[in-house]
DOSESE-798647 format. One record per residue: x, y, z of N, C-alpha, C in turn; residue in one letter. Coordinates in Angstrom, 3 decimals. Example, Ala and Ser with C-alpha at 12.3 -4.5 7.8 and 13.67 -1.06 7.14 Angstrom:
<node <13.190 -5.690 7.800> <12.300 -4.500 7.800> <13.200 -3.300 7.800> 'A'>
<node <12.850 -2.250 7.080> <13.670 -1.060 7.140> <12.900 0.030 7.870> 'S'>
end
This chain:
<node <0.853 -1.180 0.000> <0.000 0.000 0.000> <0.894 1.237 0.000> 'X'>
<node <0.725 1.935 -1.189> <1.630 3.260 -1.236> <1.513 3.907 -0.432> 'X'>
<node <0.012 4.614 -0.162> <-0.450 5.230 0.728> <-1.705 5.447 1.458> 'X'>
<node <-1.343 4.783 3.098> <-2.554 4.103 3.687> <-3.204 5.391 4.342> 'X'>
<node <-2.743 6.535 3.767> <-3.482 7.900 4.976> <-4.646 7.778 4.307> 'X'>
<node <-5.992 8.355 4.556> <-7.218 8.924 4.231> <-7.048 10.277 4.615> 'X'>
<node <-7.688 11.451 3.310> <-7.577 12.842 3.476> <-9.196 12.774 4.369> 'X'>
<node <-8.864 13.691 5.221> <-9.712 14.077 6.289> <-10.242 15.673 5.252> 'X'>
<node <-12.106 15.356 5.060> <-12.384 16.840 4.423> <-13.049 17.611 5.358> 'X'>
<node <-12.845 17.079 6.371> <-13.706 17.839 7.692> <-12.899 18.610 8.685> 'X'>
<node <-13.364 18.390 9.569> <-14.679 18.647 10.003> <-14.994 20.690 9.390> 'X'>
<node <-16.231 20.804 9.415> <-16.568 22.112 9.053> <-16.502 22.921 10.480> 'X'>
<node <-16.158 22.400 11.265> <-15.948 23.678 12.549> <-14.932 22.692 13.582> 'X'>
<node <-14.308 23.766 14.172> <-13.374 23.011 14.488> <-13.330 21.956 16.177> 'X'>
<node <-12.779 21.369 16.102> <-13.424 19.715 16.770> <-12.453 20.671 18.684> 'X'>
<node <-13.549 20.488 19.978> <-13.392 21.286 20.829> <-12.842 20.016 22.179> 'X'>
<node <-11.495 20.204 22.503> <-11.564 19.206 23.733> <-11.733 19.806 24.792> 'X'>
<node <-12.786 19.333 25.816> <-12.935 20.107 26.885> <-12.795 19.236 28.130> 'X'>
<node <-13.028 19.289 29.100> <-13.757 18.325 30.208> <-14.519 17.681 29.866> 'X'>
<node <-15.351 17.827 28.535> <-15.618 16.100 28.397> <-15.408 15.758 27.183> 'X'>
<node <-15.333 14.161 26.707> <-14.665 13.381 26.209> <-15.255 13.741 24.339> 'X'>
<node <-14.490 13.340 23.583> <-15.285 13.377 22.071> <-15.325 11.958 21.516> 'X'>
<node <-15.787 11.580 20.815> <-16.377 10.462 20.064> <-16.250 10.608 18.457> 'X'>
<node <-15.307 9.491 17.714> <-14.717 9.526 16.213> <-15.569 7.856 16.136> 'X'>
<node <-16.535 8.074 15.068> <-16.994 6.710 14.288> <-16.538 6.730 12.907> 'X'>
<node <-16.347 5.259 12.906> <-15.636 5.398 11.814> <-16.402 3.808 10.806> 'X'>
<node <-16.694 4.415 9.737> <-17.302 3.258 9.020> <-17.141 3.586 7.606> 'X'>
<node <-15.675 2.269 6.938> <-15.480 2.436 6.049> <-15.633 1.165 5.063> 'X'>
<node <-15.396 1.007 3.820> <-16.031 0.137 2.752> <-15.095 0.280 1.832> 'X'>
<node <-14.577 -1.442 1.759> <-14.585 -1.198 -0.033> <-15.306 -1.112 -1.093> 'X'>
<node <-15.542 -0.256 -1.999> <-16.893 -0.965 -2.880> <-16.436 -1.746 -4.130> 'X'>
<node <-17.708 -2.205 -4.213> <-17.481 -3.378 -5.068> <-17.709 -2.755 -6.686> 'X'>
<node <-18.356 -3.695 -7.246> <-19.345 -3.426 -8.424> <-20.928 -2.590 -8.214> 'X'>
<node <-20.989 -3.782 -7.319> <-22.628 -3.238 -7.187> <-22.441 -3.134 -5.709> 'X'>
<node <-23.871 -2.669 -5.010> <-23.668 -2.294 -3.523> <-23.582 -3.533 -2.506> 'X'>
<node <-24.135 -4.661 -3.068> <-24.558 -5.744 -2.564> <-22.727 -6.376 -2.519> 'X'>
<node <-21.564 -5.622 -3.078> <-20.653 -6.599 -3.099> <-19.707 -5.597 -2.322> 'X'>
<node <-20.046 -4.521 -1.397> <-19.358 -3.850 -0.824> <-18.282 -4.536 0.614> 'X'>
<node <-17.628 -4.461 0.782> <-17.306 -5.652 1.890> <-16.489 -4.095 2.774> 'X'>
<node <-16.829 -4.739 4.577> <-16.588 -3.814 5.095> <-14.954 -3.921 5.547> 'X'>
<node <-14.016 -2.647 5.255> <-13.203 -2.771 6.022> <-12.567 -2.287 7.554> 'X'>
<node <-13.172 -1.442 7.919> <-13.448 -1.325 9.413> <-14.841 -0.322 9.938> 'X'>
<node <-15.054 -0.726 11.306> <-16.756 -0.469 12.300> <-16.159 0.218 13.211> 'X'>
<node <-15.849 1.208 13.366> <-15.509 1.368 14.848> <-15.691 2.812 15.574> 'X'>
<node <-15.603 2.886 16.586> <-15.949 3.509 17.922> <-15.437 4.043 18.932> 'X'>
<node <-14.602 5.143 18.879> <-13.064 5.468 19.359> <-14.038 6.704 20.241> 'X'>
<node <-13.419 6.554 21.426> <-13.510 7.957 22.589> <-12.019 8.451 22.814> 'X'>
<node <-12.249 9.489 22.547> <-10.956 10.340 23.140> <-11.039 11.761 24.360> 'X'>
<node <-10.049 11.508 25.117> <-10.729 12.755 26.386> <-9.183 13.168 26.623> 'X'>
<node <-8.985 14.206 26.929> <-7.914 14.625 27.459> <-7.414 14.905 29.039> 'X'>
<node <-6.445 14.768 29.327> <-6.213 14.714 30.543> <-4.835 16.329 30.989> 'X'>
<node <-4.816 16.710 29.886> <-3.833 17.581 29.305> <-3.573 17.348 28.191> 'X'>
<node <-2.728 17.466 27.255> <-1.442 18.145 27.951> <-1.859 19.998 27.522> 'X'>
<node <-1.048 20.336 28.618> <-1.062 22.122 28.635> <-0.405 22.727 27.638> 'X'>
<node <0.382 22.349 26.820> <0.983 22.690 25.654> <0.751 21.906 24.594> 'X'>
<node <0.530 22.653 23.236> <0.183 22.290 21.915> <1.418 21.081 21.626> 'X'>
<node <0.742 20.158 21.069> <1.997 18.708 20.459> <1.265 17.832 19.949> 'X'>
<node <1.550 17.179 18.640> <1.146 16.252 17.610> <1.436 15.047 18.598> 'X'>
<node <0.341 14.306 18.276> <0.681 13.024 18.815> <-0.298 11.634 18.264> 'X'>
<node <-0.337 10.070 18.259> <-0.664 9.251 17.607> <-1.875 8.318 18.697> 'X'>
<node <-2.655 8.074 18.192> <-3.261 6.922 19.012> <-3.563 5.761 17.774> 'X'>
<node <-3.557 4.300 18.159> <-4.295 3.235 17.355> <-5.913 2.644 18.018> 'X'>
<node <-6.525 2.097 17.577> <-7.592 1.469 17.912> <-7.860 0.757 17.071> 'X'>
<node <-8.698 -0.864 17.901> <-8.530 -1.994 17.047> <-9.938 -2.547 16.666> 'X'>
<node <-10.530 -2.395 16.005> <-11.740 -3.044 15.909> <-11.788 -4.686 15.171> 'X'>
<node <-12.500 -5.207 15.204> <-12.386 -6.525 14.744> <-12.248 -6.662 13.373> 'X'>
<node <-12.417 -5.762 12.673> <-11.887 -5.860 11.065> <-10.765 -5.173 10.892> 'X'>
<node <-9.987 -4.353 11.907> <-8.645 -3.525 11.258> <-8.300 -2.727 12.365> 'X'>
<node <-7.391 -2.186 12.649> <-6.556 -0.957 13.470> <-6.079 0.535 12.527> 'X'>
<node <-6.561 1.433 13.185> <-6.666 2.489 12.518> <-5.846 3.201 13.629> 'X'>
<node <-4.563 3.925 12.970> <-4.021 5.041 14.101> <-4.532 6.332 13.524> 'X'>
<node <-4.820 6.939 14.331> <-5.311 8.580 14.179> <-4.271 9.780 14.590> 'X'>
<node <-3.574 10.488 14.103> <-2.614 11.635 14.371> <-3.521 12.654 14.568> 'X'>
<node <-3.188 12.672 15.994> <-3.846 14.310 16.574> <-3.145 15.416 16.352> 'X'>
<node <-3.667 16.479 16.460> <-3.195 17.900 16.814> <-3.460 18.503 17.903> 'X'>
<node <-3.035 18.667 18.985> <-3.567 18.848 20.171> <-3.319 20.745 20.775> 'X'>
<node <-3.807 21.663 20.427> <-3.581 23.086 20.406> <-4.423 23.627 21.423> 'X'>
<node <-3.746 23.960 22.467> <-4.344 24.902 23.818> <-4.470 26.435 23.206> 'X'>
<node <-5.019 27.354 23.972> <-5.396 28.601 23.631> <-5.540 29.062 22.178> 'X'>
<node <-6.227 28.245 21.184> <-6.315 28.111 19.811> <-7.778 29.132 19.862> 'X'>
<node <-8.119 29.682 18.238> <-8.874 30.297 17.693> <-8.957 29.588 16.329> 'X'>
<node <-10.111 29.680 16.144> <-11.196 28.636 15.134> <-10.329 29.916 13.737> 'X'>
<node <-9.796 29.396 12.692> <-9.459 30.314 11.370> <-10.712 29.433 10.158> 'X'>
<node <-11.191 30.085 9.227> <-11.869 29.356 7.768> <-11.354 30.370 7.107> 'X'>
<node <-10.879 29.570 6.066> <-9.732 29.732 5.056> <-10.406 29.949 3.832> 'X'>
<node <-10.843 30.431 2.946> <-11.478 30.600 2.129> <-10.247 31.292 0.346> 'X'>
<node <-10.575 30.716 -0.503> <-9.298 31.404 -1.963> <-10.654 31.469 -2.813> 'X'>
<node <-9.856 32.766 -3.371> <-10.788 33.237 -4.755> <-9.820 33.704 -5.875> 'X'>
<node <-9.885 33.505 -6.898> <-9.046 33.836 -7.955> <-9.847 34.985 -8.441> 'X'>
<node <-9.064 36.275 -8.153> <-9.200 37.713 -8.551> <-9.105 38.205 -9.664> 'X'>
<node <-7.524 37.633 -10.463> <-7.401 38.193 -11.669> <-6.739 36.607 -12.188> 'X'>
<node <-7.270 36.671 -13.697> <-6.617 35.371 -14.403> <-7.080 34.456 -14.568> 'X'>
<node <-6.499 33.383 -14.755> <-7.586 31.897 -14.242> <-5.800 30.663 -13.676> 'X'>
<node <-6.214 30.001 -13.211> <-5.505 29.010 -12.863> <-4.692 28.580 -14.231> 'X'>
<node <-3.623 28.181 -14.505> <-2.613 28.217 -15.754> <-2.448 26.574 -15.645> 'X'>
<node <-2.960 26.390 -17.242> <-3.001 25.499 -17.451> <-1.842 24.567 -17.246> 'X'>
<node <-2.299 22.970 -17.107> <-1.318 22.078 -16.922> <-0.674 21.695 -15.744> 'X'>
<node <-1.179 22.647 -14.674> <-0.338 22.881 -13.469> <-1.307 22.465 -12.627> 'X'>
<node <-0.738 21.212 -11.456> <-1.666 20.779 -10.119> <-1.608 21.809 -9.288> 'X'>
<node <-2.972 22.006 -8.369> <-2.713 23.289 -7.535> <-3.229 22.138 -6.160> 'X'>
<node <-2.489 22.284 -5.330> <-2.144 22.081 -3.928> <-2.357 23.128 -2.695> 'X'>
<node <-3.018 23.620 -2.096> <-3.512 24.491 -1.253> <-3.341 23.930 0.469> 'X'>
<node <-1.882 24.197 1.170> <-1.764 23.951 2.464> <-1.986 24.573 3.379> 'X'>
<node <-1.882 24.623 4.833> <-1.759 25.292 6.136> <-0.541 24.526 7.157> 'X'>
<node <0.172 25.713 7.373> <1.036 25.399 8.638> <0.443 26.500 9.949> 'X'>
<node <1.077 26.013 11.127> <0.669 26.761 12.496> <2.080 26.617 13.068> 'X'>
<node <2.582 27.900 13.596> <3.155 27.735 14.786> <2.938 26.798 15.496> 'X'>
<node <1.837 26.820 16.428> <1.480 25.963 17.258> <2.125 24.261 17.193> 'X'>
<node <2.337 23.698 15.624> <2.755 22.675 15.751> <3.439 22.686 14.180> 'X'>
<node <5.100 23.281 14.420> <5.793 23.555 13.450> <6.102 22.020 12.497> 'X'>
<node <5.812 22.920 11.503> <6.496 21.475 10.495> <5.437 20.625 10.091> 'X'>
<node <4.260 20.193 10.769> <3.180 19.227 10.402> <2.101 20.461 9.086> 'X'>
<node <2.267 20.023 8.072> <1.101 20.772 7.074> <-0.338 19.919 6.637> 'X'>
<node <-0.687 20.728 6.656> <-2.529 20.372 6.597> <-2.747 20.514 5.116> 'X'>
<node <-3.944 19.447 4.502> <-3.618 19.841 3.205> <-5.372 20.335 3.369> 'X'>
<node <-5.340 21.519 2.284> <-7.225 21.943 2.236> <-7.369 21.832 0.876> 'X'>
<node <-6.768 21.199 -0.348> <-6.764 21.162 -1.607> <-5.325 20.219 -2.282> 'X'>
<node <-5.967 19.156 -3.000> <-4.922 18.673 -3.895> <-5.887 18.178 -5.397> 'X'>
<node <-5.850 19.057 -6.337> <-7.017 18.920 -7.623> <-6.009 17.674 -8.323> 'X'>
<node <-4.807 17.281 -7.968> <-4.151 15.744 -8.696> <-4.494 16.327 -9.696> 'X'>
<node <-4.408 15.711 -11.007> <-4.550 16.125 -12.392> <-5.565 16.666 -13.167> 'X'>
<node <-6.431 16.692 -12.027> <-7.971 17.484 -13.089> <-7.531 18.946 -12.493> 'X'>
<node <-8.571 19.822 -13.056> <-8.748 21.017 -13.267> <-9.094 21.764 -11.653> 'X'>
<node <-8.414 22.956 -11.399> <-8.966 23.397 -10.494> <-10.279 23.522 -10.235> 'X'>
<node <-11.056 23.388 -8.936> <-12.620 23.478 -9.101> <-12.695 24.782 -8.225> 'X'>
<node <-13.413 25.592 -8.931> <-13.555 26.948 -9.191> <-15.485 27.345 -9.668> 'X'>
<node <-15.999 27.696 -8.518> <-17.165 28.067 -8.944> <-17.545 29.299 -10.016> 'X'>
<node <-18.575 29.693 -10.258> <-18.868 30.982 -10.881> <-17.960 32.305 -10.519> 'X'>
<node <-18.230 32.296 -9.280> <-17.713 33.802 -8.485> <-15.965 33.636 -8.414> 'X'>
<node <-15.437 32.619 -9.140> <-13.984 32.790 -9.192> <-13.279 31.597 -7.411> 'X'>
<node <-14.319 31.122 -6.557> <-13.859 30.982 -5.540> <-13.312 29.419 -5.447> 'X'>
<node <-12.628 28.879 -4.932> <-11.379 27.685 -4.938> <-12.575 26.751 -4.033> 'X'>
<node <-12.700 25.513 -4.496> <-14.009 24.840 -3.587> <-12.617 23.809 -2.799> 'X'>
<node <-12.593 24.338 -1.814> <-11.412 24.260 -0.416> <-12.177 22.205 -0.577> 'X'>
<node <-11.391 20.919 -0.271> <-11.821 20.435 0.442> <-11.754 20.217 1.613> 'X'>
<node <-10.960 20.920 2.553> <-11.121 21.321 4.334> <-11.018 22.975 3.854> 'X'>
<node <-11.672 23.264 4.919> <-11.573 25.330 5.023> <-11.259 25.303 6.929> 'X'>
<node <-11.485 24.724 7.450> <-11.272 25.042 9.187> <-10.088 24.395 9.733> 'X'>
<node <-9.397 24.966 10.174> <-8.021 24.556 11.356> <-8.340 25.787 12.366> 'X'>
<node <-7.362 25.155 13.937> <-7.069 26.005 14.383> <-6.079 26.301 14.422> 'X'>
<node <-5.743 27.636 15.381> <-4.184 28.232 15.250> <-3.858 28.838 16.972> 'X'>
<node <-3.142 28.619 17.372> <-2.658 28.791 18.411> <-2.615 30.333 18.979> 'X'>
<node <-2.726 30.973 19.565> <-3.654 32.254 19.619> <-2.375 33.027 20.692> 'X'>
<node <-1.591 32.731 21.329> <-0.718 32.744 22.578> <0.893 32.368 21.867> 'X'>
<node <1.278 31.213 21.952> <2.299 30.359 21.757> <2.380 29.223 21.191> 'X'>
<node <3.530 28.605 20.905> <4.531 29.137 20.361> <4.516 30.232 19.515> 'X'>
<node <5.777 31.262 19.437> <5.441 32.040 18.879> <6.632 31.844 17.424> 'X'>
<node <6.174 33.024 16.440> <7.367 32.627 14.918> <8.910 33.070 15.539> 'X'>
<node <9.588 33.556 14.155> <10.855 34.402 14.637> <10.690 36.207 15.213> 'X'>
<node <9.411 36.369 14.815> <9.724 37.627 15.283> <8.648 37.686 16.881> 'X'>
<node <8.031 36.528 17.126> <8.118 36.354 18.308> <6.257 37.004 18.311> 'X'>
<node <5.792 36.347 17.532> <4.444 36.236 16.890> <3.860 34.794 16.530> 'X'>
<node <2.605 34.254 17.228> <1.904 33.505 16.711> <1.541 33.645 15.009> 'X'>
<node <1.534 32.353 14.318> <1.089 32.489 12.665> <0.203 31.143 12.298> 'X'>
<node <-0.057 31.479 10.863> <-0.855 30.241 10.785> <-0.589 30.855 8.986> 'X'>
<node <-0.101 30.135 8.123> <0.785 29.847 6.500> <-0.111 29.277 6.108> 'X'>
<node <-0.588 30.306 5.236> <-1.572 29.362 4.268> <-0.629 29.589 2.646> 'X'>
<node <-0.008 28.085 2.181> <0.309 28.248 0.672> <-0.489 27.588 -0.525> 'X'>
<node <0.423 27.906 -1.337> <-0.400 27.808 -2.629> <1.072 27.216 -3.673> 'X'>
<node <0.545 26.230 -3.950> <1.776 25.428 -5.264> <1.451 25.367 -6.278> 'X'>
<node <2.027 25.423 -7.640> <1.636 24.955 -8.954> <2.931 23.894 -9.358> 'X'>
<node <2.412 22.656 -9.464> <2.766 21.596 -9.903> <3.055 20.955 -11.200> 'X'>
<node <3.845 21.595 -12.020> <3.994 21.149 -13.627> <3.339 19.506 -13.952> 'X'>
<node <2.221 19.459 -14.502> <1.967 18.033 -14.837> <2.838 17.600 -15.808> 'X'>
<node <3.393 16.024 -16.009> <3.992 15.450 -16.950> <2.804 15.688 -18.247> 'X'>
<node <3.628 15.443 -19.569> <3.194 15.669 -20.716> <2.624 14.122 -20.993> 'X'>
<node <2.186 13.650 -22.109> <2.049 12.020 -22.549> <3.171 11.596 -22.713> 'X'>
<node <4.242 11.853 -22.425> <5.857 11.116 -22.060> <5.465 11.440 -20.400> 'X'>
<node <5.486 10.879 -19.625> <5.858 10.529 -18.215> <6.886 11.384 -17.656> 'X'>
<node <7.912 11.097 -18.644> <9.292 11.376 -18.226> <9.652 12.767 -18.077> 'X'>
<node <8.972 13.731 -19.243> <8.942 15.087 -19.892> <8.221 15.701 -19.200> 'X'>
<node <8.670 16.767 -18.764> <7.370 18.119 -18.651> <6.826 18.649 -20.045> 'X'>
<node <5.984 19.316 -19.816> <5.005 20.027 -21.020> <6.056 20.991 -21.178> 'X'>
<node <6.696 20.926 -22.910> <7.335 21.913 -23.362> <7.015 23.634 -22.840> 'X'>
<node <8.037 24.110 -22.031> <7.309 25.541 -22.155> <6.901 26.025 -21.060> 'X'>
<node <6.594 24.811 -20.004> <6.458 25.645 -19.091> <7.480 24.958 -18.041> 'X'>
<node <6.987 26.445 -17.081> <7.996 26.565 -15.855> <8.532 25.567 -14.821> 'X'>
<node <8.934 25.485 -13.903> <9.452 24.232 -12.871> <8.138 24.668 -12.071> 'X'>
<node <7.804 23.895 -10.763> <6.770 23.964 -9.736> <7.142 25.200 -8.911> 'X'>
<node <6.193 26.473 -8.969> <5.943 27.108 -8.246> <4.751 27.418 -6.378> 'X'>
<node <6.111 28.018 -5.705> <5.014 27.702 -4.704> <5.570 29.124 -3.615> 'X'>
<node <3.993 29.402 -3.445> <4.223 30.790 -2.433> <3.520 30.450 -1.506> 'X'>
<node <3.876 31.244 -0.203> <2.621 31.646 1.085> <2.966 32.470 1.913> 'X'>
<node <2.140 32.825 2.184> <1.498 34.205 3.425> <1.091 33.959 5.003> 'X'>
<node <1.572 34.498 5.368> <1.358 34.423 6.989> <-0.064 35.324 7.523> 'X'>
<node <-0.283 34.864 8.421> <-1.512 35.511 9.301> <-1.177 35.323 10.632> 'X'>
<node <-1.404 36.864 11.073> <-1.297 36.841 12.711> <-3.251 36.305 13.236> 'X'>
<node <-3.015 35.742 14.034> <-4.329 34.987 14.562> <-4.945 36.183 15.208> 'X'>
<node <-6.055 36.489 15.381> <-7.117 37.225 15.994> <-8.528 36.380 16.457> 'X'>
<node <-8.840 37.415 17.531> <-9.953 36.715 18.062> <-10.926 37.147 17.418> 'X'>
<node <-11.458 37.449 16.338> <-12.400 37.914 15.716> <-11.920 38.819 14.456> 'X'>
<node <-13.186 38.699 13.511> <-13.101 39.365 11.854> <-12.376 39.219 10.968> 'X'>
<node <-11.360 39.392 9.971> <-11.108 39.211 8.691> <-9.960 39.191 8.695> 'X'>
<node <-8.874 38.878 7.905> <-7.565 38.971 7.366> <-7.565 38.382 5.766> 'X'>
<node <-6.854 39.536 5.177> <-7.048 39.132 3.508> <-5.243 39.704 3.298> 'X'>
<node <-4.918 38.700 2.354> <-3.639 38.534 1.905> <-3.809 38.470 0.277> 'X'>
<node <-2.825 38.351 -0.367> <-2.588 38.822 -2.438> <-1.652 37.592 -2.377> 'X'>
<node <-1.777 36.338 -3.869> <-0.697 35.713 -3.818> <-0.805 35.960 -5.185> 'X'>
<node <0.087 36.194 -5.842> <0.581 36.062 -7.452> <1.415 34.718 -7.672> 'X'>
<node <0.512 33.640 -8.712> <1.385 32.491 -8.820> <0.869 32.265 -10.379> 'X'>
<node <2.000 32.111 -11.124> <2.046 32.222 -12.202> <1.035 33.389 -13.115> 'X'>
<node <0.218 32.720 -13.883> <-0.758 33.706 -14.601> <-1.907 33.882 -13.826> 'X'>
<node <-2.154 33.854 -12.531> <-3.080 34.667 -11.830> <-2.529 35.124 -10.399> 'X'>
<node <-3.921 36.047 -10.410> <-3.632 36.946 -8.784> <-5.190 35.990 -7.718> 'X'>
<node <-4.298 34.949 -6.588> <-5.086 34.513 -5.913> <-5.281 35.440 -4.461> 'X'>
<node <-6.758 35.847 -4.016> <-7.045 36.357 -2.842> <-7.336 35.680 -1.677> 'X'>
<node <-6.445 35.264 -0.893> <-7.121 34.146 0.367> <-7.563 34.960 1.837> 'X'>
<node <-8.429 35.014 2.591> <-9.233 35.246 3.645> <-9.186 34.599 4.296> 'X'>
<node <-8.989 35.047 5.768> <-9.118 33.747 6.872> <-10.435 34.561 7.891> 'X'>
<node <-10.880 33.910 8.010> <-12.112 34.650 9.236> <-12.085 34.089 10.430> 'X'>
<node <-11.605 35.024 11.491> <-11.136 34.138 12.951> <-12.594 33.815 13.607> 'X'>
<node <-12.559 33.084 14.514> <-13.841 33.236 15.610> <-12.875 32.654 16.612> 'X'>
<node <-13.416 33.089 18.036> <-13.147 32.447 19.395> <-14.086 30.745 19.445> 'X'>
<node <-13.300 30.179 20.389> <-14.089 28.762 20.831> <-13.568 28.800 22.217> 'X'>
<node <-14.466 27.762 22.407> <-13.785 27.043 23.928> <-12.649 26.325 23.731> 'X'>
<node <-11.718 26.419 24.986> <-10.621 26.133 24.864> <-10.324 25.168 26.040> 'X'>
<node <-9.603 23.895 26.093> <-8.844 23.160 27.155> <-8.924 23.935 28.386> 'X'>
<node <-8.114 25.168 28.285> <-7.820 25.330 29.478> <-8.499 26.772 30.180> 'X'>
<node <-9.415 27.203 29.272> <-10.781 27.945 30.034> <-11.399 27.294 30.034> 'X'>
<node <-11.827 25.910 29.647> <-12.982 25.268 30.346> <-12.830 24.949 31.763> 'X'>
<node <-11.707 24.704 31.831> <-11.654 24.249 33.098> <-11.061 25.322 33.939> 'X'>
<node <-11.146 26.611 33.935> <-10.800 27.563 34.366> <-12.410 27.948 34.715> 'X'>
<node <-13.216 28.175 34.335> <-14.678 27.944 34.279> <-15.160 27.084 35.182> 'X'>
<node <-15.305 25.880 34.458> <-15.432 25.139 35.933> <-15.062 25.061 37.200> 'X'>
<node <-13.700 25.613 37.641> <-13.167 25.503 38.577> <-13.859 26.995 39.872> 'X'>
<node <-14.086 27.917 38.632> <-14.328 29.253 38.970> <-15.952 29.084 39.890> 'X'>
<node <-16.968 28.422 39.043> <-17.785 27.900 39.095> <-18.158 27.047 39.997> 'X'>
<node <-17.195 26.087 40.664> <-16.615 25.294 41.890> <-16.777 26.284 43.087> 'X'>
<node <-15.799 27.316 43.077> <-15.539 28.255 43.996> <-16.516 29.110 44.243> 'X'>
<node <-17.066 29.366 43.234> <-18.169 30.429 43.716> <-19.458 29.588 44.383> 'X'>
<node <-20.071 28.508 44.162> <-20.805 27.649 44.492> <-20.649 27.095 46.018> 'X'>
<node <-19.067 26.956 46.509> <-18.425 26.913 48.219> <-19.007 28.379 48.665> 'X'>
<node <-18.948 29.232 48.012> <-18.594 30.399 48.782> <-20.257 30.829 49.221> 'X'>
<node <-21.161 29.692 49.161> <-22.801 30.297 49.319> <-22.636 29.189 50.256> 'X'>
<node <-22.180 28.396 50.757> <-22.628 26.929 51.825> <-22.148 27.711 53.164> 'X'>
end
């Protein structure tokens, strides 16, 4: 198996660990011909709760169900803010021949990239209004710490163009360029807009991030605890 990951196109808001526990079902299929010849390759039923940790860090769990073991790579980000990522092509159109790839990096957990777009060899999908149909638009971003080099929380949203091979394999398409790839930083906010300009090849792409606040690890339980105390203080 070249490659056993599954692209995750979700979730549409971003997934909240608090004091209590979350729940991942998972029910997947090979299909067959017809539906009747679908055969299952895993059922399963995973709880996850946190116990900490107080600082943002990637980390792995497996779970075994009776048809297969599935490990899941977390992202685990304290004092985070909900970002949706949204691209619109402003001027131009997407240049032919070229795969477009659309990532996210975070401070919060340097080096791991999120993918919200890989069009592989078909055509960018691009509605009427010019806008990039994202398949993930939500991450979070660490709102506090870690911070970049200049000692600033970020969250990198890029953009690649990928020279497709020609009908030789071997060849690029006479003419054009090697793989281009840019990106833009965003300082995280607790609320409203951030708009950035990327110029990559023959167009001008506009990407938007729109922050919102969520609950967080460690105001929930700052909350609760608060909530604790004030509740003693009437007995």
């Amino acid at each position: 198996m070249q490659d056993p990951y599954l692209a995750v196109t979700g979730p549409t808001r971003a997934v909240v660990v608090s004091v209590h526990p979350i729940y991942f079902d998972v029910n997947l299929k090979v299909k067959g011909d017809t539906k009747s010849e679908d055969k299952d390759l895993s059922f399963l039923a995973a709880c996850y709760s946190s116990n900490g940790p107080w600082a943002s860090c990637l980390f792995d769990r497996a779970w075994t169900s009776k048809l297969s073991t599935l490990k899941f790579t977390f992202g685990h980000l304290v004092d985070s803010v909900e970002a949706t990522v949204s691209v619109k092509l402003i001027r131009g159109t997407w240049p032919h021949g070229y795969r477009g790839v659309f990532t996210v990096e975070t401070s919060g957990i340097p080096g791991k990239v999120m993918l919200l777009l890989d069009s592989c060899d078909g055509k960018l999908p691009v509605d009427g209004d010019g806008r990039v149909k994202l398949s993930r638009r939500v991450v979070c971003v660490e709102f506090v710490q870690p911070l970049d080099g200049l000692g600033r929380a970020n969250l990198r949203v890029s953009v690649e163009a990928l020279c497709i091979s020609g009908k030789d394999k071997d060849e690029k398409v006479k003419g054009k360029k090697d793989n281009v790839k840019f990106g833009v930083d965003f300082l995280p906010k607790k609320r409203g807009r951030s708009r950035q300009m990327i110029e990559i090849l023959s167009c001008e792409i506009e990407v938007t991030v729109v922050w919102s606040l969520m609950s967080t690890f460690k105001s929930s339980y700052k909350r609760a605890i608060a909530s604790h105390l004030e509740s003693l203080s009437f007995i």
